[in-house]
N, CA, C and O atoms as a printed pandas DataFrame, in Angstrom:
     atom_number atom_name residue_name chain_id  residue_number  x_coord  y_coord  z_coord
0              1         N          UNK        A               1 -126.531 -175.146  141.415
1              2        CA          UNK        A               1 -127.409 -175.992  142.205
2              3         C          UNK        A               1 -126.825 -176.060  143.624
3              4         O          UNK        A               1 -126.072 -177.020  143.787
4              5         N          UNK        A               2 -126.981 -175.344  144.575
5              6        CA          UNK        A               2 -126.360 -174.614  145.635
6              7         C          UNK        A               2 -126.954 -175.811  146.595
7              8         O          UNK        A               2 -126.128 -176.089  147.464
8              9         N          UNK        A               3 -128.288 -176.683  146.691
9             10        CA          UNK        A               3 -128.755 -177.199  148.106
10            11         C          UNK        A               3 -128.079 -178.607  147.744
11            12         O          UNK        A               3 -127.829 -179.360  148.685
12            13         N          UNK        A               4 -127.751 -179.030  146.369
13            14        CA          UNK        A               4 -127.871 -180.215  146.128
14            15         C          UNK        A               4 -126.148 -181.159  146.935
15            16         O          UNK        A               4 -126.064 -182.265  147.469
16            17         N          UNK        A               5 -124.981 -180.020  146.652
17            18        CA          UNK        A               5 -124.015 -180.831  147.773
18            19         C          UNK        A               5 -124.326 -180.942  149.285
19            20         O          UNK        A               5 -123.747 -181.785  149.970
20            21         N          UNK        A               6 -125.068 -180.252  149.706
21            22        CA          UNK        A               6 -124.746 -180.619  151.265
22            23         C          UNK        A               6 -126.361 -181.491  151.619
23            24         O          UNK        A               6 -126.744 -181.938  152.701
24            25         N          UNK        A               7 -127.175 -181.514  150.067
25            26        CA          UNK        A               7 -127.672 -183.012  150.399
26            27         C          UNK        A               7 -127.323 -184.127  150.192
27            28         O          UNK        A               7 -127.867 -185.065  150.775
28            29         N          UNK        A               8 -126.353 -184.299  149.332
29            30        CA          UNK        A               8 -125.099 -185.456  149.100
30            31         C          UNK        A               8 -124.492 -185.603  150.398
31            32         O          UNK        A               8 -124.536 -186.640  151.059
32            33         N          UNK        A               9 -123.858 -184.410  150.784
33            34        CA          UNK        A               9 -123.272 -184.859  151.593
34            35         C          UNK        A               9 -123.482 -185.287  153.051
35            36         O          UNK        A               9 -122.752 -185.986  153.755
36            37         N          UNK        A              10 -125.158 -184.449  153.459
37            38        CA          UNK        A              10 -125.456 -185.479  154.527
38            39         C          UNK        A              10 -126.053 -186.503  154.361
39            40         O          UNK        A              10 -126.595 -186.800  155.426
40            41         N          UNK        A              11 -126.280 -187.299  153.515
41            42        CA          UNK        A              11 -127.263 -188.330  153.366
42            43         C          UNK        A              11 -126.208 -189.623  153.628
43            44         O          UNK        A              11 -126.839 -190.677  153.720
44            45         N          UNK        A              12 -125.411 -189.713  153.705
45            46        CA          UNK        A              12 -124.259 -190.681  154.605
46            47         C          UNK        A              12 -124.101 -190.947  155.998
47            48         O          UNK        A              12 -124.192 -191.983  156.657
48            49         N          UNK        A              13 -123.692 -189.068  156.456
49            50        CA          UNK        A              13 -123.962 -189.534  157.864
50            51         C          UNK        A              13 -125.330 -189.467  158.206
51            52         O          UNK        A              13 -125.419 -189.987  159.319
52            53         N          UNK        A              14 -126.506 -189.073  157.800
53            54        CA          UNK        A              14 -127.607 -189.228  158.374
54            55         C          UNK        A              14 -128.125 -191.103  158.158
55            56         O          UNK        A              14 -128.841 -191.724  158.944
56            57         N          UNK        A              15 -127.650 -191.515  157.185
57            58        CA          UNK        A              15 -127.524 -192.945  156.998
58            59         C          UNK        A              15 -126.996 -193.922  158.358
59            60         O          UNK        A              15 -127.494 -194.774  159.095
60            61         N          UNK        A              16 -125.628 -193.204  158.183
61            62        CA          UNK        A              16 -125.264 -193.681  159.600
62            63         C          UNK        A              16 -126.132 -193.641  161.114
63            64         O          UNK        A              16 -126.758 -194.559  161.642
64            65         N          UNK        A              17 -125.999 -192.739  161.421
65            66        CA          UNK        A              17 -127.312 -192.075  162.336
66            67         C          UNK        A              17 -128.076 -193.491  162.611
67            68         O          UNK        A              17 -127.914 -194.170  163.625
68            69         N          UNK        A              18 -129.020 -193.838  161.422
69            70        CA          UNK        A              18 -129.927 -194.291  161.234
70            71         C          UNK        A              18 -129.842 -196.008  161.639
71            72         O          UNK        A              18 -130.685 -196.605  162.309
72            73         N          UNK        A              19 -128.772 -196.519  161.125
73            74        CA          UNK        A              19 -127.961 -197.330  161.380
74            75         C          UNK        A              19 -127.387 -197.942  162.728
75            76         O          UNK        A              19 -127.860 -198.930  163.290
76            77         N          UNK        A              20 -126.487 -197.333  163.085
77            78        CA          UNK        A              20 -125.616 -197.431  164.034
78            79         C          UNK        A              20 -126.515 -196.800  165.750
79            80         O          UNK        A              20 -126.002 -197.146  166.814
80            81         N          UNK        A              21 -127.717 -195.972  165.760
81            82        CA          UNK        A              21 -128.130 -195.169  166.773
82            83         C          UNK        A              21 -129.390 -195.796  166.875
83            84         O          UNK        A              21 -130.140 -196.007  165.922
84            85         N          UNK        A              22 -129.621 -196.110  168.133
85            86        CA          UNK        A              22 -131.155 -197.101  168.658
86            87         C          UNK        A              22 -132.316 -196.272  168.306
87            88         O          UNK        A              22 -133.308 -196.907  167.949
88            89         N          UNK        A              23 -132.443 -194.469  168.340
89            90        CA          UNK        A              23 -133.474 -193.740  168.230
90            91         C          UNK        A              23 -133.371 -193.033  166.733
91            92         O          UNK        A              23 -132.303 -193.333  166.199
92            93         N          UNK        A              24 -134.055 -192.327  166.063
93            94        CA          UNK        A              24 -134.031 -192.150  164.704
94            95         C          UNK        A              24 -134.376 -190.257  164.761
95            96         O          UNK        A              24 -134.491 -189.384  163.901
96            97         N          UNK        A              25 -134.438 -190.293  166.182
97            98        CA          UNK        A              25 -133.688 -188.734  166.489
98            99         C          UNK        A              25 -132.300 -188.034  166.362
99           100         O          UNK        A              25 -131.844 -186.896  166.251
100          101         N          UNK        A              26 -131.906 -189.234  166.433
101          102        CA          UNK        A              26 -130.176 -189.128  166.296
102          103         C          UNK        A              26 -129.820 -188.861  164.769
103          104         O          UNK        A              26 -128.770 -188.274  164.506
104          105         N          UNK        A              27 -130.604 -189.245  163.842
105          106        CA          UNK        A              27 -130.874 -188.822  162.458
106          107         C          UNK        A              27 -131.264 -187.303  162.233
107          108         O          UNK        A              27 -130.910 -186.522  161.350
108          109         N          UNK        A              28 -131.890 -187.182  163.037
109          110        CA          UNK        A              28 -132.971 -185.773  162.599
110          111         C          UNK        A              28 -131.824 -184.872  163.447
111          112         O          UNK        A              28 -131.723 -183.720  163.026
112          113         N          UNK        A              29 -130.998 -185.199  164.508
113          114        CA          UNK        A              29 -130.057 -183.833  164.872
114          115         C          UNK        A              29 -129.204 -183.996  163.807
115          116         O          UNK        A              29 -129.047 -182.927  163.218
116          117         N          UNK        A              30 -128.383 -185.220  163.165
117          118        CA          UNK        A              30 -127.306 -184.491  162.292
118          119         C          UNK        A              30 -127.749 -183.899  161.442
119          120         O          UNK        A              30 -127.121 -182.879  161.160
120          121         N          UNK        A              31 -129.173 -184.239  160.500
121          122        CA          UNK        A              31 -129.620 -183.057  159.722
122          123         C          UNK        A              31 -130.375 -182.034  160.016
123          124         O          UNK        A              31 -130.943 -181.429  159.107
124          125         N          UNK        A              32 -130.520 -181.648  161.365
125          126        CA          UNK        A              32 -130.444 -180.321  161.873
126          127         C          UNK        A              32 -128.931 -179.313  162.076
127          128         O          UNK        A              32 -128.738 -178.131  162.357
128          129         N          UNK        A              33 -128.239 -180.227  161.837
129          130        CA          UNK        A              33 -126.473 -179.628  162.142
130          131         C          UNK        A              33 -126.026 -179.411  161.140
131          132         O          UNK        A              33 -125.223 -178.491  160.983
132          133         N          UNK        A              34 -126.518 -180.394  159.935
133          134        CA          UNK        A              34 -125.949 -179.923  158.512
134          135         C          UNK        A              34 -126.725 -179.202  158.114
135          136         O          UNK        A              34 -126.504 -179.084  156.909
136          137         N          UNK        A              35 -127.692 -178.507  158.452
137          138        CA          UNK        A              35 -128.734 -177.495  157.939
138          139         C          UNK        A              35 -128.343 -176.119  158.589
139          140         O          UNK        A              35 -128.265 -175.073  157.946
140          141         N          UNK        A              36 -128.119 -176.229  159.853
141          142        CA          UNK        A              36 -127.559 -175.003  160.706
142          143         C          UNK        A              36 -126.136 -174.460  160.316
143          144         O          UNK        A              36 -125.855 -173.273  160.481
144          145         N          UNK        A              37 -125.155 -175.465  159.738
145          146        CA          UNK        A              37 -123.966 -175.265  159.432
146          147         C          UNK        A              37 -123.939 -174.609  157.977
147          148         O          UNK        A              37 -123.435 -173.565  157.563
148          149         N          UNK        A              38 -124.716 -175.683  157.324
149          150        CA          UNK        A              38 -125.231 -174.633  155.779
150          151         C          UNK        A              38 -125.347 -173.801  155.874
151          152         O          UNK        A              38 -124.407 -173.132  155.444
152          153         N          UNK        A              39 -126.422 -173.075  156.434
153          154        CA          UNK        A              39 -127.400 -171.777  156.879
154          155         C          UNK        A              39 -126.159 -170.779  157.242
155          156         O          UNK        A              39 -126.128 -169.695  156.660
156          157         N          UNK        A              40 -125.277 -171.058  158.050
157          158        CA          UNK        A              40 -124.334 -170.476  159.039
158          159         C          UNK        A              40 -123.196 -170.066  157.671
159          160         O          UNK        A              40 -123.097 -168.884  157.342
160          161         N          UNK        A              41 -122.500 -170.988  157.049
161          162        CA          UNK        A              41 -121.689 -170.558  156.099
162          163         C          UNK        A              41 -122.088 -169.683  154.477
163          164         O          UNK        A              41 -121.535 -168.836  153.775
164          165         N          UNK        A              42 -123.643 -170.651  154.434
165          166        CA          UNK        A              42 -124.137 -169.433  153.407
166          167         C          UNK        A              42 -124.270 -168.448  153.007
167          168         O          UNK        A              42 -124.063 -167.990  151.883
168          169         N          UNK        A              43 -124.753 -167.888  154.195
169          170        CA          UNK        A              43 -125.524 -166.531  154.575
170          171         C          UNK        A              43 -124.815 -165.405  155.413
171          172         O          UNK        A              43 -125.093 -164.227  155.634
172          173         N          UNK        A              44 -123.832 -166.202  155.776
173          174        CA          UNK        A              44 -123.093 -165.033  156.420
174          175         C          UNK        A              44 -121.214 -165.384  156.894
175          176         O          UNK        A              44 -120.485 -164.494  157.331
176          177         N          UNK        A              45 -120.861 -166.497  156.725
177          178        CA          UNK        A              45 -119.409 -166.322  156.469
178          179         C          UNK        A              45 -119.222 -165.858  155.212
179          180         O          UNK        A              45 -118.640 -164.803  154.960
180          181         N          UNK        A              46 -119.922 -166.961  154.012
181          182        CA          UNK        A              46 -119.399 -166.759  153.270
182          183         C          UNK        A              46 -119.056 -165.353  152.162
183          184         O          UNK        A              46 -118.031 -165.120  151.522
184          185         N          UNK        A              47 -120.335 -164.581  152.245
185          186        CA          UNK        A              47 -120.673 -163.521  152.005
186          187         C          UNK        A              47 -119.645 -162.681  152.304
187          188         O          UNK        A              47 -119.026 -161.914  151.566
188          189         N          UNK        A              48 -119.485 -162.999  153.937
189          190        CA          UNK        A              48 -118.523 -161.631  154.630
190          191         C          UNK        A              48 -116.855 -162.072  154.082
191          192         O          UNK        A              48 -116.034 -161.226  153.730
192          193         N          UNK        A              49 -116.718 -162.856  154.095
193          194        CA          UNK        A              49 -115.112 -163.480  153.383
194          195         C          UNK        A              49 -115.021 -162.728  151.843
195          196         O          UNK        A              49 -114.320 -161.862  151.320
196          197         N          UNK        A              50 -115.928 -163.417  151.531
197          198        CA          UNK        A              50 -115.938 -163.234  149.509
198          199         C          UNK        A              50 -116.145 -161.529  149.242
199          200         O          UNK        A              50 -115.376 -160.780  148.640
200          201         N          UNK        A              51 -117.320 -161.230  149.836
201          202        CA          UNK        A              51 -117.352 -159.636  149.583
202          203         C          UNK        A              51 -116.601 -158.951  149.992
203          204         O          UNK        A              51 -116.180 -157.926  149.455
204          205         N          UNK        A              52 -116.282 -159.423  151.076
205          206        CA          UNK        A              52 -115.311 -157.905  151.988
206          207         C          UNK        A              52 -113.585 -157.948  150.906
207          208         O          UNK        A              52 -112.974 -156.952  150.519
208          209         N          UNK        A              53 -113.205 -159.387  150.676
209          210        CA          UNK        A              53 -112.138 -159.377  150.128
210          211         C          UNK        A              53 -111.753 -159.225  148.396
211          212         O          UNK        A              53 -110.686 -158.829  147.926
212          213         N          UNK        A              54 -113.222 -159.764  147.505
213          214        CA          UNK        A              54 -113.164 -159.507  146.261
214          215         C          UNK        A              54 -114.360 -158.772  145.876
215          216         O          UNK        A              54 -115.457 -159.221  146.210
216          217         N          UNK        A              55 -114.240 -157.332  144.988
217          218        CA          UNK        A              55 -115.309 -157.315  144.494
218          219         C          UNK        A              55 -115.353 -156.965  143.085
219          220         O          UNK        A              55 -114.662 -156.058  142.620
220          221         N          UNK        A              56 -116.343 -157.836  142.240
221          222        CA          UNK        A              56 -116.602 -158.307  140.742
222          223         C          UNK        A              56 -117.501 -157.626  140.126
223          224         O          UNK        A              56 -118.680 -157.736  140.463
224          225         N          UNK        A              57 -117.137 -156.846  139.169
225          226        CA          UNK        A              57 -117.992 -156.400  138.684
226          227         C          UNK        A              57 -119.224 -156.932  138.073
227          228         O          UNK        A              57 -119.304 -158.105  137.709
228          229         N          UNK        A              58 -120.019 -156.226  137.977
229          230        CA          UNK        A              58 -121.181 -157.589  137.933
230          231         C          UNK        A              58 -120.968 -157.918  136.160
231          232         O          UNK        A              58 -120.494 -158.905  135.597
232          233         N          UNK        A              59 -121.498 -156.729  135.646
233          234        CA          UNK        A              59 -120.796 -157.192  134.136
234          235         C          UNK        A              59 -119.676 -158.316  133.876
235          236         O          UNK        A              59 -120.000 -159.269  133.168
236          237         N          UNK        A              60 -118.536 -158.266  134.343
237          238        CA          UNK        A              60 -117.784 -159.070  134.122
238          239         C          UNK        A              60 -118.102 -160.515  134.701
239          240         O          UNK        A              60 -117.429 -161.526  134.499
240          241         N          UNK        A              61 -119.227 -160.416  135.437
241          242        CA          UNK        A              61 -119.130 -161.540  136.407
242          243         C          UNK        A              61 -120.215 -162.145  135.280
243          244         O          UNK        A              61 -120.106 -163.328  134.959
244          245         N          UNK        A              62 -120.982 -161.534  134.846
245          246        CA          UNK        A              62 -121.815 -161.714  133.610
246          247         C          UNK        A              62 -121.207 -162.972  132.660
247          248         O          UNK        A              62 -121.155 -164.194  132.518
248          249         N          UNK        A              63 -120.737 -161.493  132.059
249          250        CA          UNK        A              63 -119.057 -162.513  131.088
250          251         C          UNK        A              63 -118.455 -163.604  131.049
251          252         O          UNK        A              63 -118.140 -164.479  130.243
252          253         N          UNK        A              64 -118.359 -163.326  132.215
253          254        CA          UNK        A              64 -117.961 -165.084  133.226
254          255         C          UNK        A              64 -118.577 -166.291  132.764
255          256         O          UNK        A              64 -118.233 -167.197  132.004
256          257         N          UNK        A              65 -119.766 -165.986  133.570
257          258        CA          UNK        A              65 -120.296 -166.955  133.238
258          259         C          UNK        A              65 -121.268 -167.238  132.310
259          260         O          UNK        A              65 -122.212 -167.928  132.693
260          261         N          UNK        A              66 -121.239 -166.817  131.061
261          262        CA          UNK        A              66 -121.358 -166.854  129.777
262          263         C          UNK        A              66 -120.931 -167.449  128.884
263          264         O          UNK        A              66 -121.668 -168.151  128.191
264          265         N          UNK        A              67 -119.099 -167.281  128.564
265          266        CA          UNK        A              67 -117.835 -167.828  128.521
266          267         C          UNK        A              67 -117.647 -168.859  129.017
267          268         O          UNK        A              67 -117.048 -169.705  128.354
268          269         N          UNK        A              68 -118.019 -169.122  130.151
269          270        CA          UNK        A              68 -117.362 -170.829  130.897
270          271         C          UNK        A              68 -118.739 -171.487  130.867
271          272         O          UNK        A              68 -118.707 -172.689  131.130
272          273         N          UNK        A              69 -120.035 -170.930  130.585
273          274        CA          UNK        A              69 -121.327 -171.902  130.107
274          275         C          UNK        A              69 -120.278 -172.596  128.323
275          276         O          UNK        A              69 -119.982 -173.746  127.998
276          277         N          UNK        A              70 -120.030 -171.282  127.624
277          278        CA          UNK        A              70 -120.175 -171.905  126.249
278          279         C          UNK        A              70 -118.719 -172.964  126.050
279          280         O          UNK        A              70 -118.646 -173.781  125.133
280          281         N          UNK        A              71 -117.938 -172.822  126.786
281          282        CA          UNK        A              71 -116.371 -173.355  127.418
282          283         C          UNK        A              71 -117.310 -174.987  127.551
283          284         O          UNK        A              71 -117.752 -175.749  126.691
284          285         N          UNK        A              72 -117.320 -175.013  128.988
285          286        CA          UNK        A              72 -117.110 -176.308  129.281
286          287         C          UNK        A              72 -118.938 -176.658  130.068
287          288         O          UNK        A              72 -119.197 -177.605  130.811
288          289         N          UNK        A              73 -119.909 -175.597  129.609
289          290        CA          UNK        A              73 -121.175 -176.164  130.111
290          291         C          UNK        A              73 -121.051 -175.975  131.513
291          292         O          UNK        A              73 -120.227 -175.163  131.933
292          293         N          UNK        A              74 -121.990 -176.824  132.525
293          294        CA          UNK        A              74 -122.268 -176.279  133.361
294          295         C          UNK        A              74 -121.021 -176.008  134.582
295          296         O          UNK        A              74 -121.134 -175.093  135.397
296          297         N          UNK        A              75 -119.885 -176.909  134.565
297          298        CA          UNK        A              75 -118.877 -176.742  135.332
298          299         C          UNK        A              75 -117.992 -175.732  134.839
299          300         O          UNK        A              75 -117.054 -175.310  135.516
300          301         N          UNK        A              76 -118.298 -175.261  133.493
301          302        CA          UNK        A              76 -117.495 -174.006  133.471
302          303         C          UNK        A              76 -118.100 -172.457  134.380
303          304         O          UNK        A              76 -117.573 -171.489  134.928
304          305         N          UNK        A              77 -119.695 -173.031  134.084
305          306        CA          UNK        A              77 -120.239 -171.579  134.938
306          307         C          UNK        A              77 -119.742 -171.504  136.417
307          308         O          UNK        A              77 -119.599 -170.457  137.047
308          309         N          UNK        A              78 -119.397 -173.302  137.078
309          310        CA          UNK        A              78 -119.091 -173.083  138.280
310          311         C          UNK        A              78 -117.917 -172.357  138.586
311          312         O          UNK        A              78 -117.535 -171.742  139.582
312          313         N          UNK        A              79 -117.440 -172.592  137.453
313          314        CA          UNK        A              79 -115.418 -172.147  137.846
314          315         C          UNK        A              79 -115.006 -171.107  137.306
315          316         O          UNK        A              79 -113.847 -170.694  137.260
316          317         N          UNK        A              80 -116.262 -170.496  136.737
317          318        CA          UNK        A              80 -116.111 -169.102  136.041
318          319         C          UNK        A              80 -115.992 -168.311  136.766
319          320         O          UNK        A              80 -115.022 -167.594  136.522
320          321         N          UNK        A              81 -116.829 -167.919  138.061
321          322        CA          UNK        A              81 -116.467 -166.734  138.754
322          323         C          UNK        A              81 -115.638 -167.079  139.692
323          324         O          UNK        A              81 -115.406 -166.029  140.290
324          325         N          UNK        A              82 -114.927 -168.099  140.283
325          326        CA          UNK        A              82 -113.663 -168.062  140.991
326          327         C          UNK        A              82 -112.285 -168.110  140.535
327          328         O          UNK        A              82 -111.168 -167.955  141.030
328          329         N          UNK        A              83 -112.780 -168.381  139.421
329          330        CA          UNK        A              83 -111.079 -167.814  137.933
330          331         C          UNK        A              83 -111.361 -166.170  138.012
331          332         O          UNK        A              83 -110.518 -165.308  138.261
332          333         N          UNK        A              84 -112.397 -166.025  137.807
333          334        CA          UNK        A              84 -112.081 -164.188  137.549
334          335         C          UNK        A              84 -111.663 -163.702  139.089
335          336         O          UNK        A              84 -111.240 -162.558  139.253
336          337         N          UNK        A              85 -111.783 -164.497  140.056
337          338        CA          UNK        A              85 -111.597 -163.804  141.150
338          339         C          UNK        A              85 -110.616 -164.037  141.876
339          340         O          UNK        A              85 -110.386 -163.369  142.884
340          341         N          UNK        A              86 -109.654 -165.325  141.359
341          342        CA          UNK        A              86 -108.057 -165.474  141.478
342          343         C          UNK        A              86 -107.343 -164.746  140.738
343          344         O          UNK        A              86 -106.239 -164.340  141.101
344          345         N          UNK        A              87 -108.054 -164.381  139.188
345          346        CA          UNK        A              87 -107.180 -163.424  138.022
346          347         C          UNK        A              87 -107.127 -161.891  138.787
347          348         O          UNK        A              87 -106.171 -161.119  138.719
348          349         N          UNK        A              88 -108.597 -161.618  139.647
349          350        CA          UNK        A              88 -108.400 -160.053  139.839
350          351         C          UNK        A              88 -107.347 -159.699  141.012
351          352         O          UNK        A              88 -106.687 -158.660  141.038
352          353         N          UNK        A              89 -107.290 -160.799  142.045
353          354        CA          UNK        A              89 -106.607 -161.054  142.774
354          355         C          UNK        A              89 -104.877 -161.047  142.397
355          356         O          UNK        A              89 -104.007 -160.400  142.979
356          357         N          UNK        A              90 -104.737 -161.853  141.400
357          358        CA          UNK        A              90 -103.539 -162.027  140.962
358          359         C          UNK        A              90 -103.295 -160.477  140.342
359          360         O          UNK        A              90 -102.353 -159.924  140.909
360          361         N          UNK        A              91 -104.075 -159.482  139.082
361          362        CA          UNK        A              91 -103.939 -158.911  138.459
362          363         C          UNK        A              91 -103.584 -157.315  139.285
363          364         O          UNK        A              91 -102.800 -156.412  138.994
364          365         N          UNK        A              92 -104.782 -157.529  140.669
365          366        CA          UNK        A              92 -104.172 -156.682  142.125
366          367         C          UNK        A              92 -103.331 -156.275  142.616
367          368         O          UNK        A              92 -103.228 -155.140  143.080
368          369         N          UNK        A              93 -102.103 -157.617  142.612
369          370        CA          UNK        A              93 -101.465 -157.829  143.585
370          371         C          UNK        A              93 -100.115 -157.385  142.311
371          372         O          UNK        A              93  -99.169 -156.731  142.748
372          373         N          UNK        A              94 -100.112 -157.757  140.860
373          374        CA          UNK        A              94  -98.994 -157.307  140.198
374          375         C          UNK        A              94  -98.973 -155.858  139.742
375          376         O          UNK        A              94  -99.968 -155.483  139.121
376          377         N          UNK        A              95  -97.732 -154.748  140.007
377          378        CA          UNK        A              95  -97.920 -153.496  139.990
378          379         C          UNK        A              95  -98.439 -152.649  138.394
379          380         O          UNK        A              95  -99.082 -151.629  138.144
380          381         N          UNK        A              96  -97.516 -154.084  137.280
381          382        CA          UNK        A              96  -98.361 -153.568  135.880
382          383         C          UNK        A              96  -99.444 -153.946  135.278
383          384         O          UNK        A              96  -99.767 -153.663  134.125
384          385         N          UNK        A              97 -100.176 -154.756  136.235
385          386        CA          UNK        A              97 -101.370 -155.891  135.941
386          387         C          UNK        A              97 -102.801 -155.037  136.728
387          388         O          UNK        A              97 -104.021 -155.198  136.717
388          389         N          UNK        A              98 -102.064 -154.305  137.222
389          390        CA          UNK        A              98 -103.317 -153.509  138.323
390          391         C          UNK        A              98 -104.277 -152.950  137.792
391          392         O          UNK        A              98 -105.359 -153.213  138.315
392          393         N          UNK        A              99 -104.300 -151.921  136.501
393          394        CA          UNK        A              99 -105.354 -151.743  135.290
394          395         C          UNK        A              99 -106.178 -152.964  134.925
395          396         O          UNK        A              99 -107.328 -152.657  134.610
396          397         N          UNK        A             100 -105.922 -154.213  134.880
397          398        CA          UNK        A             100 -106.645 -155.352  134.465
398          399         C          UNK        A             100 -107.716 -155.196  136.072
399          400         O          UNK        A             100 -108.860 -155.071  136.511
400          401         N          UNK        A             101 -106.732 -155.285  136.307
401          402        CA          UNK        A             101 -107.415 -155.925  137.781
402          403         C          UNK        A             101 -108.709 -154.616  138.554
403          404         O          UNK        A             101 -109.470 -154.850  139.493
404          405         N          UNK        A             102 -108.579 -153.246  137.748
405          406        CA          UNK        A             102 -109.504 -152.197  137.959
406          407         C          UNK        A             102 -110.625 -152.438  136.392
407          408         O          UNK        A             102 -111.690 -151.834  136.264
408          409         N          UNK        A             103 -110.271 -153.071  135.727
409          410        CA          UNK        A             103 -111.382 -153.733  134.529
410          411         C          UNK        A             103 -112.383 -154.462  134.953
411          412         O          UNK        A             103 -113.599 -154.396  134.767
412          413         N          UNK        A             104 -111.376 -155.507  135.839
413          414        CA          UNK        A             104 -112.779 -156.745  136.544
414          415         C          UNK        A             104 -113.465 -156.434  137.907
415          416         O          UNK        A             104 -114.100 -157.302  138.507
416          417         N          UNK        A             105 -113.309 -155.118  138.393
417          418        CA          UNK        A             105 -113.476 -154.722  139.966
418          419         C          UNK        A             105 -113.506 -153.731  140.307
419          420         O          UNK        A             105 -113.351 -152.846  139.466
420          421         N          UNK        A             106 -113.712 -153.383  141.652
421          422        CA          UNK        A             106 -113.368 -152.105  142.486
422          423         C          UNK        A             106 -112.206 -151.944  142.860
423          424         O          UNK        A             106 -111.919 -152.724  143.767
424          425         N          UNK        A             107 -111.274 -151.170  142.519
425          426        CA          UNK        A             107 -110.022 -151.444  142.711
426          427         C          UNK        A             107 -109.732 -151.283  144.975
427          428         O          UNK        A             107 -110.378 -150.493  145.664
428          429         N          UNK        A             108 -108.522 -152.381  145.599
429          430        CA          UNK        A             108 -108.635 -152.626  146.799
430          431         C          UNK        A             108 -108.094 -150.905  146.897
431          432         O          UNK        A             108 -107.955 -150.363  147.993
């Protein structure tokens, strides 16, 4: 549920805004800023960080989150693919672990 934190999380300061600021424009820019900043890290930091530095096979990424649905429900699906992607990382970086780490990936 990807929109639902950064509507948590502006609905405080846009509260504030609302509050504390004589015009109720002053509302509508911070949630134009938390929308632009979303937009901005979504779509293209985050992508370029995560892809350029890990890549998951999709099968396994499958697996993933399959395993951490039947694990711990829906917070396992969340933490499913950033465990496989500290393990491939970790499994990378050790010289007899590196076969694991060409199981879950493209090897670097």
């Amino acid at each position: 549920i990807p929109f639902v934190g950064i509507l948590i999380g502006s609905i405080l300061p846009i509260i504030m805004a609302l509050i504390t600021k004589d015009s109720p424009m002053y509302a509508v820019g911070v949630a134009g800023v938390f929308i632009f900043v979303q937009f901005l890290e979504g779509n293209f930091i985050t992508p370029q960080v995560v892809g350029s530095k890990i890549s998951i096979n999709g099968l396994v990424a499958i697996i993933a989150l399959l395993l951490g649905s039947a694990l711990w429900g829906i917070a396992g699906m969340a933490l499913s693919l950033p465990t496989v992607a500290i393990l491939k990382v970790i499994f990378d970086s050790v010289p007899d672990l590196k076969p694991f780490g060409f199981l879950l990936g493209e090897p670097d």
